[in-house]
N, C-alpha and C positions, 0 to 999 in steps of 0.2 A: 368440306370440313377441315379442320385445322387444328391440332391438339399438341400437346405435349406432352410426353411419352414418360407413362410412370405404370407405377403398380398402382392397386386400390388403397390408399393409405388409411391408418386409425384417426380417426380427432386429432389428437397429437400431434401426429406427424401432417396432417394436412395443413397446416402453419410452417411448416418448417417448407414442405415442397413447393406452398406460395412466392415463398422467400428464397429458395434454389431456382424459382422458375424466373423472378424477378431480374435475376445474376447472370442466367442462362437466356433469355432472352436475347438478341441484341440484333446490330445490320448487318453480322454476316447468316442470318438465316433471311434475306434479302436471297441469297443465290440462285435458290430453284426460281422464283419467280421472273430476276433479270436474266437469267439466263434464257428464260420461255421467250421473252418478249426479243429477246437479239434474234432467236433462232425463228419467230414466227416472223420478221421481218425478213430475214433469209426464203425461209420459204413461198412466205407470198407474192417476194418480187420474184422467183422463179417461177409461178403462176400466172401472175399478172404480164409475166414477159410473153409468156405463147398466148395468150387469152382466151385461153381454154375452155371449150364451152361444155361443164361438166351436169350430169342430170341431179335433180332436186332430189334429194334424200327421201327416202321409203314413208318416214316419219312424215313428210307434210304434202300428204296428196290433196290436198284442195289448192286450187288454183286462186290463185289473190290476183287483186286489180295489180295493173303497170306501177311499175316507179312511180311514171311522172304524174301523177295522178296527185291528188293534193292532202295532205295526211288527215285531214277531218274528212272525207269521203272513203278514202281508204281503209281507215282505223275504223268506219261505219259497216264494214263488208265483215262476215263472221269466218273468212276463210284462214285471216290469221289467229285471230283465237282456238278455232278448230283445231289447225296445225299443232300450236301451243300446248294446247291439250292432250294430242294427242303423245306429245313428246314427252311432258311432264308425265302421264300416267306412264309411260314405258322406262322412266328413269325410275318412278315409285314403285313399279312391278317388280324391276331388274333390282331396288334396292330391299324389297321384301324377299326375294328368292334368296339373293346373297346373305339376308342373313338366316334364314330357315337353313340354308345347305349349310354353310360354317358354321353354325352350333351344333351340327351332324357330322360332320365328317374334315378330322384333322389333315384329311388329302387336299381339302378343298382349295389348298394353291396350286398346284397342278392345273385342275381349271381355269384359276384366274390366270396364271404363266401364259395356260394354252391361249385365253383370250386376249391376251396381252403382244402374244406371236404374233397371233391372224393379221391382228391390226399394224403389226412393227412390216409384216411382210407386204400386206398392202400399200402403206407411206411411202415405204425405199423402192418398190420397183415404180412408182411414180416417180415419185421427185425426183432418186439419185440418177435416171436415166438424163429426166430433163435438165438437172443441176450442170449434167454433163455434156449436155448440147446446148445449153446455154452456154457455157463456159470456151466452146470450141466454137461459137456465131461470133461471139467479142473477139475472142485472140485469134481468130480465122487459123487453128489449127488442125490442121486432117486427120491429126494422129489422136486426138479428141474427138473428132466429130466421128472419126473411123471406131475408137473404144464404144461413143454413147449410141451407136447407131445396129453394131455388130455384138456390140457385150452389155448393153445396158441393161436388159434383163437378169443376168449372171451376176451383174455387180449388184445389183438390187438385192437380189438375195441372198450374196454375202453379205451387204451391208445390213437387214434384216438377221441375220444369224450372230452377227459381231454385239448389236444393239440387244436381241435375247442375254446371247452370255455375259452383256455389263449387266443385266439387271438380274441375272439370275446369281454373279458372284458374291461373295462376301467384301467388298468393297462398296463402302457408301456414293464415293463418289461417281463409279463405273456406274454402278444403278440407278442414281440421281442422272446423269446423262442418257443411261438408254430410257428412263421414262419420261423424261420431259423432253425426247425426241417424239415418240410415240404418243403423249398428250398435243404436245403444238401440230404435228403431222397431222394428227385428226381434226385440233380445230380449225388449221388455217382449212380445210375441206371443207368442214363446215361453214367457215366465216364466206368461203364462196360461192357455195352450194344451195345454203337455207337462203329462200325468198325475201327480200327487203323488210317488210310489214310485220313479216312472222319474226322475224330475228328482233327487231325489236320487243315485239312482247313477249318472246320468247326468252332474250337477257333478262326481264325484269319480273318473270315470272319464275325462271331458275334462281333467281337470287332470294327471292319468297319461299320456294320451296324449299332451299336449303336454309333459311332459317328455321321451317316448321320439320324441317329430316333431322337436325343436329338438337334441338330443344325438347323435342317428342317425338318424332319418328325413329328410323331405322338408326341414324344415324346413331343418333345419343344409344343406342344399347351396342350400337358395333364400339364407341368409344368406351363401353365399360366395362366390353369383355378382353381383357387383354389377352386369354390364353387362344385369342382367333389370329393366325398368321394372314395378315391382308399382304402379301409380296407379291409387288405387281401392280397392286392398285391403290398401293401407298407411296409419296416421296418422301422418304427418309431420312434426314438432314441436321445433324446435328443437335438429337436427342427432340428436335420438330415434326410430327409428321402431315402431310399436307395432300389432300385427294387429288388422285388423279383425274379425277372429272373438272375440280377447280382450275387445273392449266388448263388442260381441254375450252374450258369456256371464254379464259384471259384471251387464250390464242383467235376461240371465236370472235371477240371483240373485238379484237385489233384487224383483223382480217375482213372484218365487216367492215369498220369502216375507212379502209385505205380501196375497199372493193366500190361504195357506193357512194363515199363522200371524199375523197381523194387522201394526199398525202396528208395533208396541216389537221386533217381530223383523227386519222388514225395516228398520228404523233400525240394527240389530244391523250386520245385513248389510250397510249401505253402510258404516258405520265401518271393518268388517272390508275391502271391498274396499280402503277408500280406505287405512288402516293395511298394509293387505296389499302394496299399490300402491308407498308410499312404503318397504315394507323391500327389495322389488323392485328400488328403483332403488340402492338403495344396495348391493346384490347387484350393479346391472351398471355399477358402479364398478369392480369386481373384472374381472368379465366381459365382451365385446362382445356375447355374444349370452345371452340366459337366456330359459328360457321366463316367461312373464306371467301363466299361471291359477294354477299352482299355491298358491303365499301367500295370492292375493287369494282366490279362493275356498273354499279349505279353511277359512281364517281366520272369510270370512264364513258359510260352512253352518256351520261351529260355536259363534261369537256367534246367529244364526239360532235353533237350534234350545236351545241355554241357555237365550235369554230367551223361547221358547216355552213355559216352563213356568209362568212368571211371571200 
């Protein structure tokens, strides 16, 4: 989801905010999104460097056919639908609780903070260990390889507690960086993690559902309650705000396909999100509220999977 940030205005004034929205729109709310896509390339080539062989997410225990298997055979097997499903209804469940508890209880950022940590703490003792034996294999330095090998754990968790208190400051930009750390950290997992078969119809069926979450579901009633503090699981950006689940998924795409289709596809993909991105915004010049996957990802699976053939 993707809105712009206002009160509930009268008739009147809802002309007037089309018309401040038209003015306020522009490319520098581009930023959270390029900034996801620089950093989900950072992180994936430090993944892709060790070739890490990470286990398939809780979400999709059914076992899908191989790769190389030929996609009309594949897409015939019901284990990535299943998968799909089962993600989608846990995204709809997690999106109904969230708003039953925040129409209850004004503490309810505390929560999302605290789920926002688990995950900030998770990313950093991964990556920043590897970011730093990576960094000490290239420049053959001891004194690096001696930090990521002796303190990488230590530093993970400062760098986890540094990334909490930008997002929990009163500064825009400190919190727009520690959450689109913490969104790309978790998809590039995901982008590596979820099964070939499923990821596909898993982008194209996330991008569905957040049209039917933002127009009728959870979504559109979390957009018209303003007096609900979403800190945490909102990016915040220059009077824009943009779901944290939306990076999450950019990052899944990009990292899917630099994982299964190589470089010249996942370059595909980030044009597409970031193209996808900027028709978006010109969409919610029209709009206050529009969903965020659908352009950006459909755009990018279909650049993706064109220059796969190349």
């Amino acid at each position: 989801m993707i809105r712009v940030t206002s009160t509930n205005p009268s008739a009147d004034k809802e002309r007037r905010t089309q018309q401040q929205t038209k003015a306020t729109i522009g490319p520098i709310h581009m930023t959270p999104v390029l900034a996801a896509i620089a950093l989900t390339w950072m992180l994936a080539y430090v993944l892709n460097a060790f070739n890490l062989s990470l286990p398939r997410p809780v979400l999709t225990p059914f076992e899908e056919l191989p790769d190389t298997i030929s996609p009309q055979e594949a897409l015939t097997n019901p284990a990535p639908y299943l998968n799909t499903a089962i993600f989608v209804a846990a995204m709809a469940v997690s999106g109904i609780i969230l708003l039953y508890v925040a129409r209850r209880s004004l503490r309810i950022r505390y929560f999302f903070l605290a789920m926002v940590a688990i995950v900030s703490f998770a990313v950093s003792i991964l990556f920043l260990p590897l970011s730093i034996l990576l960094v000490a294999i290239l420049t053959d330095n001891p004194l690096t390889y001696y930090l990521a090998s002796e303190y990488g754990l230590i530093l993970g968790i400062i760098a986890a507690s540094i990334v909490i208190y930008c997002i929990i400051s009163r500064s825009e930009i400190a919190a727009l960086i520690g959450l689109v750390y913490v969104g790309v950290g978790s998809g590039v997992l995901l982008g590596a993690t979820v099964p070939l078969w499923t990821s596909l119809v898993l982008l194209i069926a996330a991008s569905t559902f957040d049209i039917y979450a933002v127009f009728r579901g959870h979504l559109r009633l979390l957009a018209d309650e303003s007096r609900i503090n979403l800190k945490g699981l909102i990016v915040a950006f220059r009077g824009m705000d943009l779901g944290l689940g939306d990076i999450v998924f950019y990052s899944m795409l990009i990292t899917f396909s630099l994982s299964h289709f190589g470089f010249l596809s996942a370059i595909g993909a980030s044009i597409g999100v970031g193209g996808g991105f900027a028709t978006t915004l010109l969409l919610l010049r029209i709009r206050k509220v529009i969903p965020a996957l659908p352009i950006p990802l459909l755009v990018g699976l279909t650049l993706t999977l064109a220059l796969s053939m190349f």
